[in-house]
matplotlib code that plots the C-alpha trace (Angstrom):
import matplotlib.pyplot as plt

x = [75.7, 77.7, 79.6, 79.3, 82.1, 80.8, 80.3, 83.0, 81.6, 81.2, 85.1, 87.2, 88.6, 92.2, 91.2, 90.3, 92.8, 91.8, 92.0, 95.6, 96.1, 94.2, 96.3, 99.1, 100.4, 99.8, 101.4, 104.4, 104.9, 104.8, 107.2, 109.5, 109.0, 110.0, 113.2, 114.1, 113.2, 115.9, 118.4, 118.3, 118.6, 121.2, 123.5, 122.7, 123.9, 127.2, 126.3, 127.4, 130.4, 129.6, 132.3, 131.0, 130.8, 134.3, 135.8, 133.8, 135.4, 139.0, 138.4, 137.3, 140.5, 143.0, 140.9, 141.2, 145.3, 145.8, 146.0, 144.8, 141.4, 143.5, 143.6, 140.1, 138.8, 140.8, 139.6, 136.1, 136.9, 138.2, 135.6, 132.6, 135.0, 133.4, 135.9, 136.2, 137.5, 135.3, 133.1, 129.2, 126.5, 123.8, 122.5]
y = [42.0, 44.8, 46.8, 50.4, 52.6, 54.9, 58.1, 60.3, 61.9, 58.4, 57.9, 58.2, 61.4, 60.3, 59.5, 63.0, 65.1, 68.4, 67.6, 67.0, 70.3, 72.3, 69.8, 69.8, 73.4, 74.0, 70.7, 71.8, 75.0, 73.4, 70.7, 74.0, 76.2, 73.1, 72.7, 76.4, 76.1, 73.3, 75.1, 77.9, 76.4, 74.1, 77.1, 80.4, 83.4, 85.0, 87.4, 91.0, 92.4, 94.7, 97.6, 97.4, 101.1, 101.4, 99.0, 100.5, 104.1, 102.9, 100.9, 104.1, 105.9, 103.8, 104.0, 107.4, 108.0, 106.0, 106.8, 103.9, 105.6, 108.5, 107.4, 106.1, 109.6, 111.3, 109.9, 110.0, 113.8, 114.0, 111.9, 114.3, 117.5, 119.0, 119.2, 122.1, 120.9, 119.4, 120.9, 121.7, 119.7, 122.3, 124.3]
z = [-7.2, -6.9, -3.7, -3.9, -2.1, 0.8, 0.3, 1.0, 4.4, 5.8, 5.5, 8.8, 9.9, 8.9, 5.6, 4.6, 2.9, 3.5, 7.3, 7.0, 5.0, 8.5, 11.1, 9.5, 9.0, 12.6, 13.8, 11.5, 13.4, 16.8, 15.9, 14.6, 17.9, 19.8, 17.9, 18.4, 21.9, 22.2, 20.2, 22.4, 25.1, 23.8, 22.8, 24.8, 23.8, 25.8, 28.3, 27.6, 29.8, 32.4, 31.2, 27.8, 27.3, 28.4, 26.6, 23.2, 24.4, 24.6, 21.1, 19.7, 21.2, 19.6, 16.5, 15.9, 16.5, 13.8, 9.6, 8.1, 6.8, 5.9, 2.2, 2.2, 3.6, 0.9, -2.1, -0.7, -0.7, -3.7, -5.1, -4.0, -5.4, -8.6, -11.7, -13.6, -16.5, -18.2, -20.7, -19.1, -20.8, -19.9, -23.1]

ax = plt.figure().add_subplot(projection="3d")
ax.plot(x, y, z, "-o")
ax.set_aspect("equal")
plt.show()
């Protein structure tokens, strides 16, 4: 005499694969939005001074009384100048 297996719809609910392909995807992303959750709170972000503007004003101030970009600026200039030297390649 021989056993025959069950059919596969007779199986138990953890035994089918495609059941783990629709749980687990979504039990993947919870597990991940948990983790963020933790991180965040774990870590939070510094809070933004109140005289931000200010402070970005007086930056911007000192910035621009000194030369340091001078020679960048320049040869972006020059860069952008057109040469009249060279021969034209229009016919």
């Amino acid at each position: 005499m021989t056993t025959q297996s069950p059919p596969a719809g007779d199986a138990p609910w953890w035994r089918h694969p495609i059941m783990w392909m629709v749980v687990g995807g979504p039990a993947i992303v919870v597990v991940a939005a948990v983790y963020t959750a933790w991180l965040a709170m774990r870590s939070p972000d510094p809070v933004v001074e109140s005289d931000y503007y200010r402070r970005g004003i007086e930056i911007n101030r000192a910035l621009s009384g000194t030369t340091a970009m001078l020679p960048a600026q320049a040869g972006r200039n020059h860069a952008m100048t057109p040469t009249r030297d060279l021969p034209s390649t229009r016919p």
